[in-house]
N, C-alpha and C positions, 0 to 999 in steps of 0.2 A: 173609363179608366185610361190614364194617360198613359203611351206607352215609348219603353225608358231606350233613348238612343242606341244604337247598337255598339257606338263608341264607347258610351260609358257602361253598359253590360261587360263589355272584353276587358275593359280595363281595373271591372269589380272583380270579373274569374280570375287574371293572373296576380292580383293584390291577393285573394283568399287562396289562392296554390300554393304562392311564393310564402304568404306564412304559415299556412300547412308543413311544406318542408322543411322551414327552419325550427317549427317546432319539435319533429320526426328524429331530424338528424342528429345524432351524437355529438356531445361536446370537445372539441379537437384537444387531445391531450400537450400537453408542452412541451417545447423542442427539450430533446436529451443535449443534458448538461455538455459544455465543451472539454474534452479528454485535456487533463492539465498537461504541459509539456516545459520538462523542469528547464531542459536548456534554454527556451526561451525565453522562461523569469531569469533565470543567473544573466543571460547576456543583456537583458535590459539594466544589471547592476555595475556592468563592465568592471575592466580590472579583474576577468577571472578567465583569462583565453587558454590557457594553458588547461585549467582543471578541465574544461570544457574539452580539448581537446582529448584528454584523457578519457571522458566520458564519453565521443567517440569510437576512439579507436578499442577500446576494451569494450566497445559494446553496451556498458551500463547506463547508458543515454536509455535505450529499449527496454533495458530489465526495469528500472525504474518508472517509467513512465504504464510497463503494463505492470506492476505492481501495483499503482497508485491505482489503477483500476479496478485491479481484485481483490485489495487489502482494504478491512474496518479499520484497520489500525494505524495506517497512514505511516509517515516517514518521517525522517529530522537527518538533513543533511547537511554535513559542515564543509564550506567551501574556501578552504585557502585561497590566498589571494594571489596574482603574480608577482607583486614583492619577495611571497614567502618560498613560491617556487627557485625564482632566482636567488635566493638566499644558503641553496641547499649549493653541497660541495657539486661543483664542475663535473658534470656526466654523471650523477646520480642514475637521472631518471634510464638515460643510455643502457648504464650495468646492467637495467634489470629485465627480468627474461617476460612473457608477455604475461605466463600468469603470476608473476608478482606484482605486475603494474595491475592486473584484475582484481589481487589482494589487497593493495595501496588504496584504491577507488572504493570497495568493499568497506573499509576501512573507517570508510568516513561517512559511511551512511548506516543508520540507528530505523533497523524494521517497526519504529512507532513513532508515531507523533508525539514530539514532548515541549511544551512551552515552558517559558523562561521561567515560570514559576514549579514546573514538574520538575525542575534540573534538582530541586531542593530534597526531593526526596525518594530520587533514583535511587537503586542498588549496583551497585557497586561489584567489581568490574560489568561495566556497560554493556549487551549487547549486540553486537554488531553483526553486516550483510555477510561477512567473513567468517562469522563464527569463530571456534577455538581461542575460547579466552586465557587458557594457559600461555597461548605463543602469541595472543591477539588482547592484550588485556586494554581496556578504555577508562580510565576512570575521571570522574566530575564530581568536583566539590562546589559548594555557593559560599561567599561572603559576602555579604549585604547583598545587594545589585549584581556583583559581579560571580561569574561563572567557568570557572577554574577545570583546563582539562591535560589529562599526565596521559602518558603512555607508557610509560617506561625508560621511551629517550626524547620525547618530546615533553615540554610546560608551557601553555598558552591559556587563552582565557578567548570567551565569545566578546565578538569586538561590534557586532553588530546585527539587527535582526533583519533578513534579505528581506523576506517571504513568510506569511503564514496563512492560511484560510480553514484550519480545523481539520483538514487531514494533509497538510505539506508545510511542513516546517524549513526553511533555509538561512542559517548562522554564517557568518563571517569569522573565519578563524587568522590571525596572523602569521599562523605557522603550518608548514604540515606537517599532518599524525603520522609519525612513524611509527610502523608498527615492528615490537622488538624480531616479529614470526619474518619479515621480510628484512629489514637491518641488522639484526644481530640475533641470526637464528640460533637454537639450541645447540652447544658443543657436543660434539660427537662424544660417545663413551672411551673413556680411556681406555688402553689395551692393556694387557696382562703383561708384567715384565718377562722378559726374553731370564728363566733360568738355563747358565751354562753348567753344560756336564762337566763331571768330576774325569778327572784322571786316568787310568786304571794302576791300582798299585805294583810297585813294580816288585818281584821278589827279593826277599830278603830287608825290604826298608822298613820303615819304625810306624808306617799308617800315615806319615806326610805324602801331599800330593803332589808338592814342588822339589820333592828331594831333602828337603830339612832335616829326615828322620838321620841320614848318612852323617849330616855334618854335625848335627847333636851327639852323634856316635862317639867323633872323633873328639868332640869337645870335652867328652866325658872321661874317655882316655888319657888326653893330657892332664887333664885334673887330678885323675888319679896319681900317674905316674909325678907332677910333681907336691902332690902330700907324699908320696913315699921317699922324696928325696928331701920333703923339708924334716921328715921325721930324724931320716939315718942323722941328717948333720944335728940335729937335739942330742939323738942318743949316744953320737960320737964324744959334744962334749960333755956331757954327765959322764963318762968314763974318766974322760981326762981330766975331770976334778975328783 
């Protein structure tokens, strides 16, 4: 019997090991999906520095991004543009205190994913990260293609579609959504008219409380006295005829 080199014996053990372990060892699962990160789709759309900024400094950059995380329901957010910011009156955004600029941002973000064809058959008032549709009302209509959105003191229409992948929706809006709960909050309740006290009556007067009973008095007085003198001169002359 011929006997088999010692090179090629060593080199049959570690061919038959190495496919021993690779048939043993588990198959490596797939890398977890990349965490989506909205500001970075918006700023690859530019022309939107300001909302971005907003999405900063209120923080909803965070809320958003760990939302999309833990939510099946995904998101739909409408992103004016900075046309539409600098459209707005001179120190708007300034006036407002910090959690209404959180309200504002709120505002424009819809806790579901909704594509251009779900817009058709929303309910109406929309939704919103804001809640309180009384002071926060959103509503969308569709004509043909186009996708029509009110607030109350805003009218605009989706002008473009940013982003979509099945659970992150991002619109182009030309204006932004004001909402009536931050621009034109609820009027306070009227107040109760201020009644003023009466008088007190002073004695002897007729139940007037500016004194009118006295002068009614006197009025009545002279009345009398002259019918009594239109009478005597009657009955003077029927004598003298």
């Amino acid at each position: 019997m011929k006997m088999i080199p010692a090179t090629l014996l060593a080199i049959f053990i570690l061919h038959s090991t190495t496919k021993t372990l690779l048939a043993q060892s588990p198959a490596q699962s797939p890398a977890p999906p990349v965490p989506t990160n909205v500001t970075a789709i918006i700023e690859k759309a530019s022309q939107f520095t300001t909302f971005i900024r907003l999405l900063r400094s209120t923080q909803m950059e965070s809320q958003i991004n760990t939302a999309l995380g833990n939510s099946n329901q995904g998101l739909t957010i409408f992103v004016p543009t900075d046309n539409a910011f600098n459209s707005l009156k001179p120190g708007t955004l300034n006036s407002l205190s910090d959690q209404q600029k959180v309200q504002l941002m709120q505002f424009h973000v819809v806790p579901t994913y909704l594509t251009t064809d779900q817009f058709q058959t929303v309910t109406n008032p929309l939704r919103t990260q804001v809640g309180g549709n009384g002071d926060f009302p959103l509503n969308i209509t569709t004509s043909g293609n186009q996708v029509n959105i009110t607030t109350g003191l805003t009218n605009t229409t989706v002008s473009n579609t940013i982003y979509t992948d099945g659970q992150l929706a991002v619109y182009q809006v030309d204006q932004v959504l004001l909402p009536i709960g931050v621009f034109s909050p609820s009027s306070p309740p009227a107040l109760a008219p201020v009644v003023a006290k009466g008088k007190k009556k002073g004695h002897g007067s007729s139940g007037s409380d500016d004194g009118g009973g006295s002068s009614n008095g006197v009025k009545a007085t002279a009345s009398h006295w002259l019918g009594g003198m239109v009478f005597m001169s009657v009955l003077v002359l029927v004598i003298k005829i």
